[in-house]
C-alpha positions as CSV (number, residue, x, y, z in Angstrom):
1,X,-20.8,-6.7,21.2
2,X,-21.7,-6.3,17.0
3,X,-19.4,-4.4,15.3
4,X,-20.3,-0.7,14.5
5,X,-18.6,2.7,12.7
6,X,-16.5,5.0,15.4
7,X,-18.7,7.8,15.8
8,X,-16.6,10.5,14.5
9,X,-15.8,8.2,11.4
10,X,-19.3,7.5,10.6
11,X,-20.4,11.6,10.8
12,X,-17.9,12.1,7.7
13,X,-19.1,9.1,6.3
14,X,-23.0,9.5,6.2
15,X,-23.7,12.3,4.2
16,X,-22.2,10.5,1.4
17,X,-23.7,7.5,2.0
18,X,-26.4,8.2,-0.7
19,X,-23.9,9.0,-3.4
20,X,-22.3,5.7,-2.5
21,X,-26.0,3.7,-3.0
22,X,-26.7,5.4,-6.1
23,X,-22.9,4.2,-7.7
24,X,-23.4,1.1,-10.7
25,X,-22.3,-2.6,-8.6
26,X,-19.7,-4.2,-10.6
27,X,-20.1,-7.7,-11.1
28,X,-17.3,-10.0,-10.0
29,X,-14.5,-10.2,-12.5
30,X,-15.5,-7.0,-14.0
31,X,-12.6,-5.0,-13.8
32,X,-13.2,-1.9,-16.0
33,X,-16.5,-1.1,-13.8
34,X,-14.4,-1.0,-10.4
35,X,-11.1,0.8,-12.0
36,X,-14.0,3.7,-13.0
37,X,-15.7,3.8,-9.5
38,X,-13.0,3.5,-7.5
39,X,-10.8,5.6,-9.1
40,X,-13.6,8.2,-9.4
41,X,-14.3,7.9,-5.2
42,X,-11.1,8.3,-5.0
43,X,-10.6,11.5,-6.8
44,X,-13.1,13.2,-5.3
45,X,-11.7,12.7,-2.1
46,X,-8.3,13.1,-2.1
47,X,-8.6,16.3,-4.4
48,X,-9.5,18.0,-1.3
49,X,-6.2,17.2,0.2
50,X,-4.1,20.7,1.2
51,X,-1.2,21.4,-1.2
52,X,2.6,21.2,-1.3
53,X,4.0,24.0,-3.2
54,X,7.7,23.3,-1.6
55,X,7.8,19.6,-2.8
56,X,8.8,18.9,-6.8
57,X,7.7,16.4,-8.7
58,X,9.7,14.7,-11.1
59,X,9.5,11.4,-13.4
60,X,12.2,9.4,-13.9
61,X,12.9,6.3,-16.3
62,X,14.0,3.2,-15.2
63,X,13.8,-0.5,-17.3
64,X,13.9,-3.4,-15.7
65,X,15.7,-6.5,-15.9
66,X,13.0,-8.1,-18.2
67,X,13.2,-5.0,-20.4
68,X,10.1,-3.1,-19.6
69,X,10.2,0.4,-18.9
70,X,8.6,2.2,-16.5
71,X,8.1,5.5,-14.7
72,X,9.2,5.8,-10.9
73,X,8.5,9.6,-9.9
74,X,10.1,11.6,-7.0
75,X,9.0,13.9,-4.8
76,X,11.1,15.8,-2.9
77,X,11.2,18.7,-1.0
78,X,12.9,21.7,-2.4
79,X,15.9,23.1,-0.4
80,X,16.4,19.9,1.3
81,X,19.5,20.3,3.4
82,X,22.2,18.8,1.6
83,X,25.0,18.3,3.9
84,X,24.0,14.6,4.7
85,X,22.5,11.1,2.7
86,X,19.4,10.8,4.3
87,X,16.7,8.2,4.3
88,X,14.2,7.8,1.3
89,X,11.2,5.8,0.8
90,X,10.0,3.8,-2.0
91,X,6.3,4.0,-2.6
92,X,3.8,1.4,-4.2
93,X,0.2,2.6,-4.6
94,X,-3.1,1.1,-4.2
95,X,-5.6,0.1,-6.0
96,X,-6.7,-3.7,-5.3
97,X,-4.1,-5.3,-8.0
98,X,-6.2,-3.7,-11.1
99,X,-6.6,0.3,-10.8
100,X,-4.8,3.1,-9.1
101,X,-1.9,5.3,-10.4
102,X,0.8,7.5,-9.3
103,X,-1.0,10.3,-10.3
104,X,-4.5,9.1,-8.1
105,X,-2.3,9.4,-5.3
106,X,0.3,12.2,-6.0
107,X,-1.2,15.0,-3.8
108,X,-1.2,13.1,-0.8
109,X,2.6,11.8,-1.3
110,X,3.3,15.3,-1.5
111,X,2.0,16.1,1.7
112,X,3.4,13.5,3.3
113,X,6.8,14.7,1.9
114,X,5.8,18.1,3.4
115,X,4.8,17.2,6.7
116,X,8.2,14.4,6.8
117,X,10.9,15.8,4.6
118,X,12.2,12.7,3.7
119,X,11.6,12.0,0.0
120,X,9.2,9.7,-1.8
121,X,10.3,7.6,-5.2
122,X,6.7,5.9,-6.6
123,X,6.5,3.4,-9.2
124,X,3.8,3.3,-11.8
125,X,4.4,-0.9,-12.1
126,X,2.1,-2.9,-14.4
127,X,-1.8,-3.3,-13.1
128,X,-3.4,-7.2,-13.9
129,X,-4.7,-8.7,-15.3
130,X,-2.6,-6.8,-18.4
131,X,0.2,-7.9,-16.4
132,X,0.2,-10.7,-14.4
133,X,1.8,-12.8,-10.9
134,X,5.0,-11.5,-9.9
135,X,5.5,-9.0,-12.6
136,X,3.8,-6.4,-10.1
137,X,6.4,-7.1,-7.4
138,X,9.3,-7.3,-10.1
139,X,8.4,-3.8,-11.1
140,X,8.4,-2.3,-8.0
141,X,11.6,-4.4,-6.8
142,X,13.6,-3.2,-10.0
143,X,13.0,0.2,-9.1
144,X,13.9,-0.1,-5.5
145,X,17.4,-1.2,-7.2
146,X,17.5,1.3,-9.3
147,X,16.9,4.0,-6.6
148,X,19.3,1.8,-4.3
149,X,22.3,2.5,-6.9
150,X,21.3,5.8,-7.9
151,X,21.0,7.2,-4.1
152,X,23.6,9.5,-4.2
153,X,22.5,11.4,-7.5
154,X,19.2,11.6,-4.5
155,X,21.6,12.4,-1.6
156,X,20.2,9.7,-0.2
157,X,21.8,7.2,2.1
158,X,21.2,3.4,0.5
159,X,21.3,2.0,4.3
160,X,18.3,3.9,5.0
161,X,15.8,3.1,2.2
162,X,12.3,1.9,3.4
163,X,9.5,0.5,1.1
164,X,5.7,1.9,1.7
165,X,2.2,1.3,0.2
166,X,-1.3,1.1,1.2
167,X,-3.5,-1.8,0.3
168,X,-2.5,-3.9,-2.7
169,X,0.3,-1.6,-2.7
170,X,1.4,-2.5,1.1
171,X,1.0,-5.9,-0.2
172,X,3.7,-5.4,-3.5
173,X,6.1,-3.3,-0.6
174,X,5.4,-6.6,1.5
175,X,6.4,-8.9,-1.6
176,X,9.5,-6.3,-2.2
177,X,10.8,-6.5,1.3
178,X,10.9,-10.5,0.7
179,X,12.1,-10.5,-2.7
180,X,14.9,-8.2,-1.3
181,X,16.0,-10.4,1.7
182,X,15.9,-13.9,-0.5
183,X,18.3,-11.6,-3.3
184,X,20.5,-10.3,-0.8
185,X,19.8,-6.6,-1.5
186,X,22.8,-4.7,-0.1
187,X,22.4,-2.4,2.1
188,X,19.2,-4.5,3.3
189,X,16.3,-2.6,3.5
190,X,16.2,-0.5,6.5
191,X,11.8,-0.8,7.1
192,X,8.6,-1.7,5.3
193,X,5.7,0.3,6.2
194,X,2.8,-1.5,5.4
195,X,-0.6,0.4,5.5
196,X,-3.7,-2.1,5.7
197,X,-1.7,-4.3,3.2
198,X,-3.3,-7.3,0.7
199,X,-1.4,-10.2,1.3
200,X,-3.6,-12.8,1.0
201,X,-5.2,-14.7,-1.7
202,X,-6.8,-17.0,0.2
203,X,-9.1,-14.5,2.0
204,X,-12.2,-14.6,-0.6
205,X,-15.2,-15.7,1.6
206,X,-17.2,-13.1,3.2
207,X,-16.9,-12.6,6.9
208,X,-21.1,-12.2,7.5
209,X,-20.6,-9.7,10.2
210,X,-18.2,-7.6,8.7
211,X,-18.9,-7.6,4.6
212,X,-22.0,-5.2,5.5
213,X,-19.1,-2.2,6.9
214,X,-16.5,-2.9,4.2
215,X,-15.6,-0.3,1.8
216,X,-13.3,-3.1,0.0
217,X,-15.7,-6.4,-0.6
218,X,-15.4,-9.9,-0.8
219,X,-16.2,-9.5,-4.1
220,X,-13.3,-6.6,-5.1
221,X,-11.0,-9.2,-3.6
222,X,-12.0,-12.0,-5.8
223,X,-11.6,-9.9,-8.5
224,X,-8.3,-8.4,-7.5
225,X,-6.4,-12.0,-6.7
226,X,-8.4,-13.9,-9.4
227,X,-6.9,-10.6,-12.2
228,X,-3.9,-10.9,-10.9
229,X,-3.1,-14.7,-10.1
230,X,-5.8,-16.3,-12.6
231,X,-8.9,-18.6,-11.5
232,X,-7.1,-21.4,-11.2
233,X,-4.8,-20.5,-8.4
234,X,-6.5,-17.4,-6.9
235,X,-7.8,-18.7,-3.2
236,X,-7.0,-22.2,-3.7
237,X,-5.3,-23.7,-0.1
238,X,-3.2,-26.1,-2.2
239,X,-1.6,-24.4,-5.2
240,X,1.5,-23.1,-5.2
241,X,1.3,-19.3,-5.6
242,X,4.1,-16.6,-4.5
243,X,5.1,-15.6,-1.5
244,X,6.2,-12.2,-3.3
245,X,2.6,-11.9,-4.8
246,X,0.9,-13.1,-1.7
247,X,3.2,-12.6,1.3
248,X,1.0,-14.3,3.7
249,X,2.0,-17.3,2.2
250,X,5.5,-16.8,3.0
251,X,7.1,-20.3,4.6
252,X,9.0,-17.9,6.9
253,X,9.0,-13.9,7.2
254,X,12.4,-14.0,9.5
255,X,15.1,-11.5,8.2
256,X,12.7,-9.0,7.4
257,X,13.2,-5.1,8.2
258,X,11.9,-3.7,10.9
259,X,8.1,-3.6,10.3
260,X,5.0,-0.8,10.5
261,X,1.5,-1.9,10.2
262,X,-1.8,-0.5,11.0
263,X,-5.3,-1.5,9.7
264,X,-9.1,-0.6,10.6
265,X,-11.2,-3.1,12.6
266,X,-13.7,-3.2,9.5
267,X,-11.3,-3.7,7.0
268,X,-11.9,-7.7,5.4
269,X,-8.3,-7.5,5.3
270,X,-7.7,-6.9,9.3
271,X,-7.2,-10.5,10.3
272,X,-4.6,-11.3,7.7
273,X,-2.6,-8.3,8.9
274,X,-3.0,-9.4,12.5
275,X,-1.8,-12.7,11.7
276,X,1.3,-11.1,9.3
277,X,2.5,-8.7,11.8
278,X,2.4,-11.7,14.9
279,X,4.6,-14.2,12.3
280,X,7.2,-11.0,12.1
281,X,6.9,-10.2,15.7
282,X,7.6,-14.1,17.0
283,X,10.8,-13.9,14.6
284,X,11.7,-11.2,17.3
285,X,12.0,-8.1,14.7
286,X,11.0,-5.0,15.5
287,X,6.9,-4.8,14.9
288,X,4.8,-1.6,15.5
289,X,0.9,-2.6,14.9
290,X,-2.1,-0.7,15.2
291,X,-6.0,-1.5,15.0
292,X,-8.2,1.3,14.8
293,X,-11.5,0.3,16.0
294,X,-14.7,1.3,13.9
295,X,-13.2,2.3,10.6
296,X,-13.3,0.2,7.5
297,X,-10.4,0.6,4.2
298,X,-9.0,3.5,3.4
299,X,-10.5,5.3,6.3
300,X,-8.8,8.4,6.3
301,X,-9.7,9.5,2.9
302,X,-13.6,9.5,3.7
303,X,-12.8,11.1,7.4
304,X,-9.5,13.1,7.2
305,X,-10.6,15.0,10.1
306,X,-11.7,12.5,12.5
307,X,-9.5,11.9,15.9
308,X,-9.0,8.5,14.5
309,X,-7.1,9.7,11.2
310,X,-5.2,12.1,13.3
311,X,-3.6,9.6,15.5
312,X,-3.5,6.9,12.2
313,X,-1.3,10.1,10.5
314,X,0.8,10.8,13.6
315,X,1.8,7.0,13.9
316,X,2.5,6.5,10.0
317,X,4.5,10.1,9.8
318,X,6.6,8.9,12.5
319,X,7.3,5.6,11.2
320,X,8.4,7.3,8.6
321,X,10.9,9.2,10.1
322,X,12.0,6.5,12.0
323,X,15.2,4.4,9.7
């Protein structure tokens, strides 16, 4: 049977369809154009998200071993209880490799803060192709460090720190949670929640039957891996290229955390995912997986109110609340 849009999905999704149409096409490798569109679609629709008076933002500054500096903000809900160290979450946002920013994302953290209590730390790492390969990863590894040795200034238990991020950001949290076993992080890291994750480079032809319902294209993923790895290595089968930049290359995923992932059956990056989440399963670590049929990328900011992005939140909330 074709593929086709769950019904509730494609109600939220049609009336905007026009506005969609009407939008400038990048070209491939035209970087500017996409971090404008995207980050404009995505405005729109997250700024509708409910507020989170009780949670308080704050920026904090960390430098890295290479001697960049960089901003990690927290959220965290006020009057926490404060008998305890509880668990904490370090957050990498989306954006493809080349766009996004804390700020883009901010009100929904919040309200995932709200609805979890259990505090968010995300880093604004370096975007490509300004900054290249594993400098993305690096950033966001430095800072789960730094919020590994700073937990108690958090009231935070180091033993129960997870790393979280949707799209290219599940992707870095996926390169993190490597880079974290293969340095010997101590305490390990307790999860990674990985939510319809970019891990792999090599996935830059169009699937024929799926392109047409894909919100992220073939050709935002060219331009994504090709910005951030470079032409010559982006997509090619016998390169070397990093596991911590694209984590489906990883020789072996055992020792990872205890593993969420869930991704939309029109997503380009669904069968990578599928593949990702068996590897961890067949190392016999804990794997919780979900395909939601008839929703493409980033489904639940078009259709927040859709049965589909209900049960997507319920799952996610409570793998968050779950180290």
């Amino acid at each position: 049977m074709a593929l086709k849009y769950d019904a509730e999905y494609f109600k939220a999704f049609e009336p905007i369809i026009p506005m969609l149409a009407a939008r400038p096409k990048p070209a491939v490798h035209d970087i500017e154009g996409r971090r404008k569109g995207f980050e404009a679609a995505i405005a729109l629709f997250t700024g509708s998200l409910p507020e989170s008076p009780d949670v308080e933002q704050k920026e904090h500054s960390i430098t890295t071993p290479a001697g960049v500096t960089l901003p990690v903000y927290s959220f965290i809900q006020k009057g926490a209880p404060s008998e305890m160290p509880g668990p904490a979450i370090l957050h990498c946002h989306g954006g493809g490799m080349i766009l996004g920013s804390v700020a883009m994302v901010a009100q929904g953290i919040a309200w995932q803060v709200q609805q979890t209590g259990v505090p968010i730390f995300s880093v604004e790492y370096r975007l490509a192709p300004e900054s290249r390969g594993q400098n993305l990863v690096e950033d966001c590894y430095a800072s789960l460090v730094w919020l590994s040795q700073n937990a108690s200034k958090f009231n935070v238990d180091p033993a129960r720190i997870a790393v979280f991020g949707e799209s290219a950001g599940g992707g870095i949290a996926a390169g993190v949670a490597l880079m974290a076993r293969d340095k010997g992080l101590s305490p390990p890291l307790a999860k990674q929640i990985l939510i319809y994750p970019m891990i792999d480079d090599r996935n830059l032809i169009p699937n024929e039957q799926l392109e047409p319902f894909a919100f992220w294209k073939a050709e935002d993923n060219i331009t994504g891996w090709t910005a951030l790895l470079g032409a010559d290595k982006a997509g090619k089968h016998d390169v070397d290229v990093s596991e911590y930049c694209a984590p489906a290359r990883a020789k072996s995923v055992a020792n990872l955390p205890p593993t969420y992932i869930d991704i939309g059956g029109l997503d380009i990056f669904r069968d990578e995912d599928i593949e990702y989440a068996k590897r961890i399963a067949m190392e016999d670590i804990e794997v919780e997986f979900h395909l939601y049929p008839g929703v493409p990328h980033a489904f639940e900011i078009i259709a927040p109110n859709a049965t589909v992005t209900k049960r997507a939140w319920e799952h996610r909330l409570k793998a968050m609340m779950s180290f």
